[in-house]
C-alpha positions in Angstrom: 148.3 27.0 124.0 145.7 28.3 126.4 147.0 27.0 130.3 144.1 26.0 133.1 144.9 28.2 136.2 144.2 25.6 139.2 143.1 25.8 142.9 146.3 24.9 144.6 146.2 22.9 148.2 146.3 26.2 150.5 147.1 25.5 154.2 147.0 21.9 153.7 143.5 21.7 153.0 141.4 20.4 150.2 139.3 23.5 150.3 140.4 27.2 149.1 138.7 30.6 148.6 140.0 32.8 145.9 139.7 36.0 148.0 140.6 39.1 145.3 141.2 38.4 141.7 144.2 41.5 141.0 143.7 40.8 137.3 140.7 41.1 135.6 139.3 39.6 132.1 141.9 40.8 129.1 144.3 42.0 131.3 148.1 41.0 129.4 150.2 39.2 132.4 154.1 38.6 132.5 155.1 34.5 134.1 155.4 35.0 137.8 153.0 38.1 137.9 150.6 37.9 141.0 146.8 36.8 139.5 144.5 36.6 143.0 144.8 36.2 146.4 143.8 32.5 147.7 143.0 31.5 151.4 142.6 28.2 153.3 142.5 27.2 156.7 145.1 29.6 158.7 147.0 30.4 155.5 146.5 33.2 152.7 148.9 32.8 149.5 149.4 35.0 146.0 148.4 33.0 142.8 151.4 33.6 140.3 150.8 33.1 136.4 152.7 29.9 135.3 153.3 31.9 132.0 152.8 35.3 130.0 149.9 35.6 128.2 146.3 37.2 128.6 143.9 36.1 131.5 141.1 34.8 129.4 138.4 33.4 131.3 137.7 33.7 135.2 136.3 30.9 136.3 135.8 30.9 140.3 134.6 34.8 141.0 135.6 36.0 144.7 134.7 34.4 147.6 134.0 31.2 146.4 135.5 28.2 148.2 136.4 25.5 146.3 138.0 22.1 146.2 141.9 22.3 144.6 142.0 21.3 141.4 139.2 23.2 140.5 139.6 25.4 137.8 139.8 29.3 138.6 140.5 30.6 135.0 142.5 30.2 132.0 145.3 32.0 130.4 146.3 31.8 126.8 146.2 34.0 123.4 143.0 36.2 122.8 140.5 34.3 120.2 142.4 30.9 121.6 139.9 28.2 121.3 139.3 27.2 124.8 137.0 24.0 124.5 139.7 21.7 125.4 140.1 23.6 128.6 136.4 24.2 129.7 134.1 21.6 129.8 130.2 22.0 130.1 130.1 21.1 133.6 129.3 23.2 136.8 132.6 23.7 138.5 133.9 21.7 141.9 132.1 24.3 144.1 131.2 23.7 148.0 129.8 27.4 148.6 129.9 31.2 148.3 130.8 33.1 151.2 130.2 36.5 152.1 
């Protein structure tokens, strides 16, 4: 079953960037295995996968602030059907940094 990778609350903030995505599209990942790199006010934190699995969809691209519990990608079995995950809505974002 395919599993929603979510903004956390980084720095006790509402707000987070995704700063460097280490895995990319189709990339295999073992539970606990570092994803990206998020930042909020005053604090940076690595984003672990929850599970194994593949990184199917990125969602949030880097350096793009969003709110937490936005969705940043999704992992889950290649050819997974992912419409119960992504919705066709634009995504919680505030803006795109530089």
């Amino acid at each position: 079953m395919a599993t929603p990778l979510v903004m956390p609350i980084v720095g006790n903030k509402n707000i987070g960037k995704v700063n460097k995505w280490i895995k990319s599209e189709g990339d295999h990942v073992n539970e606990g295995e570092v994803l990206a790199e998020l930042s909020g006010p005053n604090e940076e934190i690595k984003y672990k996968a929850p599970k194994e699995g593949t990184l199917l969809r990125i969602i949030i691209n880097e350096n793009v602030v969003v709110h937490s519990g936005s969705l940043l990608g999704i992992i889950g079995i290649p050819g997974e059907d992912l419409s119960t995950i992504i919705e066709p809505r634009t995504p919680n974002l505030i803006f795109k940094t530089k």
